[in-house]
N, C-alpha and C positions, 0 to 999 in steps of 0.2 A: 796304845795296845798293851794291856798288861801279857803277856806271854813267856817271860823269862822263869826257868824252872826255881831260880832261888825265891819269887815273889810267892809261889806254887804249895812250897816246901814250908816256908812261915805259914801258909794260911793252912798247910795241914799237920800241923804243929812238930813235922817232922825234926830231927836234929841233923846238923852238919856228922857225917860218920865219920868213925877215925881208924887212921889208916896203921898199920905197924909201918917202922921202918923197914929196910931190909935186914936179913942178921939179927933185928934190934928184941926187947921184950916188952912188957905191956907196959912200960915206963917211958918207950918208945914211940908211945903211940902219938899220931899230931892229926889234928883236924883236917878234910879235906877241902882247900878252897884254891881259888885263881889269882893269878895273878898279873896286875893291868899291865899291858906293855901299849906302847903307842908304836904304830909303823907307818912310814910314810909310801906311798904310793901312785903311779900317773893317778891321772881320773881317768874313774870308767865311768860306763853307763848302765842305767838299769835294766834287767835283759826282759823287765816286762813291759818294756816301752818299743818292744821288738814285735813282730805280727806273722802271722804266717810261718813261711817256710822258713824265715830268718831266725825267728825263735826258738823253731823246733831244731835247726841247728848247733845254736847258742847251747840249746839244752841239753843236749844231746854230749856234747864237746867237755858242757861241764859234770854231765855224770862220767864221762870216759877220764877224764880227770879224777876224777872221787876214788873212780875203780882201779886205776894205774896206783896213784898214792895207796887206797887201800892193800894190795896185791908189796906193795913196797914196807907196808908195814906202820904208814904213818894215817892216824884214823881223823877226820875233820870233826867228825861230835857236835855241829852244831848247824845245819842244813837249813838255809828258809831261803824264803825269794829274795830276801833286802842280799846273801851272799853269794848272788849267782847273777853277773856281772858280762857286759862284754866291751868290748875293743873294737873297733872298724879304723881295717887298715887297706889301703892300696884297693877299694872299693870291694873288701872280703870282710866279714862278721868271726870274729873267734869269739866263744864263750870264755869266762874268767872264773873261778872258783873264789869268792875272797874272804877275808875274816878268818883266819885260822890260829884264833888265841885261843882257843879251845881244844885244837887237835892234840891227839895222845902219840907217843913213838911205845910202840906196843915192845919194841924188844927192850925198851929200860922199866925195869919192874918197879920200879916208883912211882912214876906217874901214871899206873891205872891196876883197877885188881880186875875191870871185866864188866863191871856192873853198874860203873857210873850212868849215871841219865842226864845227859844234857840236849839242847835243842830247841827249838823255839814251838809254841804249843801249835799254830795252828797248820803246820805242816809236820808234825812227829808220827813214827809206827802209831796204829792202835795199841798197839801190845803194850805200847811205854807212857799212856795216856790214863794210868791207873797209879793207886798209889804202893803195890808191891813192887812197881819200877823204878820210885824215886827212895821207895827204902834196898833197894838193890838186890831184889831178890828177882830181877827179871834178866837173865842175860844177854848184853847186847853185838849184834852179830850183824855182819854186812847187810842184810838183805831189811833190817829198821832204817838204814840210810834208801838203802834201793825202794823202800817205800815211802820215805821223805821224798824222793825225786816224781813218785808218782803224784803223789798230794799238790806239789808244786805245780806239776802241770795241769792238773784240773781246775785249779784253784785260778790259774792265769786264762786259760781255755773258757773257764767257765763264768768270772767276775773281770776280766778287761775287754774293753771294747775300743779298738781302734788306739791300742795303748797307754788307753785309762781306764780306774778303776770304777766300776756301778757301782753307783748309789741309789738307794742303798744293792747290797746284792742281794740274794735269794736266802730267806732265813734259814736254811741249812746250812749255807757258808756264814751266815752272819753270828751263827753261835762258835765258830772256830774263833774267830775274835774277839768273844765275849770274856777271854781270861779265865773260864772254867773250863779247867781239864777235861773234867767227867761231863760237858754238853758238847764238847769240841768229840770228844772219844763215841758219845750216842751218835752226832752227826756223824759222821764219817760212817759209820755200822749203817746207818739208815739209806747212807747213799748207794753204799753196796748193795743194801738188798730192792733198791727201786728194780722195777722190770724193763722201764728205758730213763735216761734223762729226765724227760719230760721240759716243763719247764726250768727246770733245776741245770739244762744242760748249758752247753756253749752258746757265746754272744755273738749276735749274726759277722762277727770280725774275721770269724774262723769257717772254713768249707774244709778241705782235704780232713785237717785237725780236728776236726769233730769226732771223727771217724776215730782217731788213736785216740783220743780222749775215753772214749766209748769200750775201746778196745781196754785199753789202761783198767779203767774202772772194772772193766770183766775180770781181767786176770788177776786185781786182787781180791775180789769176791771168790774167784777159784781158790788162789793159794791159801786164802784164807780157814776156808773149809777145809782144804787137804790138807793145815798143821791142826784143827780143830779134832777131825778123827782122830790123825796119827796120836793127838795127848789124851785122847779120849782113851782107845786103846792102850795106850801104856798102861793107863789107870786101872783100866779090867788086870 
């Protein structure tokens, strides 16, 4: 699955931005990139190999996680299913958050100006699925992750069955993995605007969860509308 933003970024012949230092002048200036670290850790499990209620707990557990660290100051920037993990212990399911070689600490002003874009494409905001978001002119704010969490669960809700993946899935989701930004960005718009599901919905694995999926989907087709007026209105 091509979906990594740096793959994204060569094909739209963007450049790596540069960053000042702190204090520093434009002599200062140094290229923005990462840097690998290896961490070791137990093993987990994949939290889409989870079903039902156990899932929607996992998940739940690891957005309350995202929202603690965010509210803490420290930002993850890099949300998809492969890091959203869980534990079973003492016959209880905890969610895990994992992979945080991307996370930013917001109060040291070097490692971010606000506008970076990272994240994996088939679960990213709309908003950051263009490319004034990977040249950083899109500012990124909690509620691009709180819509990463939603993608997440549709995308499990709606493409695993019995905690595997459909083959193939429904070509709305199937353009999320196609490695283009701008078909995964239409997809998504498209789902919004269906009138239900349809075919397009959940895998007979899921009954209560249909229903939040559904839900889910609604409320970002709302919020979406109501940042679309509010910039609309600015504009006037």
């Amino acid at each position: 699955m091509l979906a990594n933003v740096t793959t994204r970024r060569r094909e739209l012949g963007i450049p790596l931005r540069k960053r000042r230092l702190l204090g520093g002048d434009e002599k200062s200036e140094v290229k923005v990139f990462c840097v690998l670290r290896m961490i070791a850790t137990e093993r987990l499990q994949p939290l889409q190999t989870l079903t039902r209620t156990n899932f929607v707990t996992a998940w739940f557990q690891c957005a309350e996680v995202h929202y603690l660290n965010w509210r803490n100051n420290i930002h993850h920037k890099d949300l998809s299913l492969n890091n959203l993990m869980y534990r079973e212990r003492d016959g209880s399911i905890c969610g895990v958050m994992n992979d945080w070689y991307l996370a930013v600490d917001v109060l040291h002003p070097q490692t971010r100006t606000g506008s970076e874009v990272t994240g994996t494409t088939p679960f990213m905001a709309i908003d950051l699925l263009q490319k004034e978001a990977l040249c950083g002119k899109v500012q990124y704010f909690y509620h691009h992750d709180l819509e990463a969490f939603m993608w997440i669960f549709i995308w499990v809700v709606c493409c695993y069955e019995d905690g595997k993946r459909r083959k193939p899935v429904h070509e709305l989701y199937d353009s999320w993995i196609s490695g283009n930004m701008l078909r995964c960005r239409m997809s998504k718009l498209a789902i919004l605007d269906l009138e239900v599901f349809g075919d397009a919905g959940p895998t007979s694995t899921w009954t209560a969860e249909s229903w939040l999926a559904e839900d889910i989907r609604i409320q970002l087709r709302r919020t979406r509308n109501i940042r679309r007026e509010k910039n609309s209105a600015w504009r006037r």
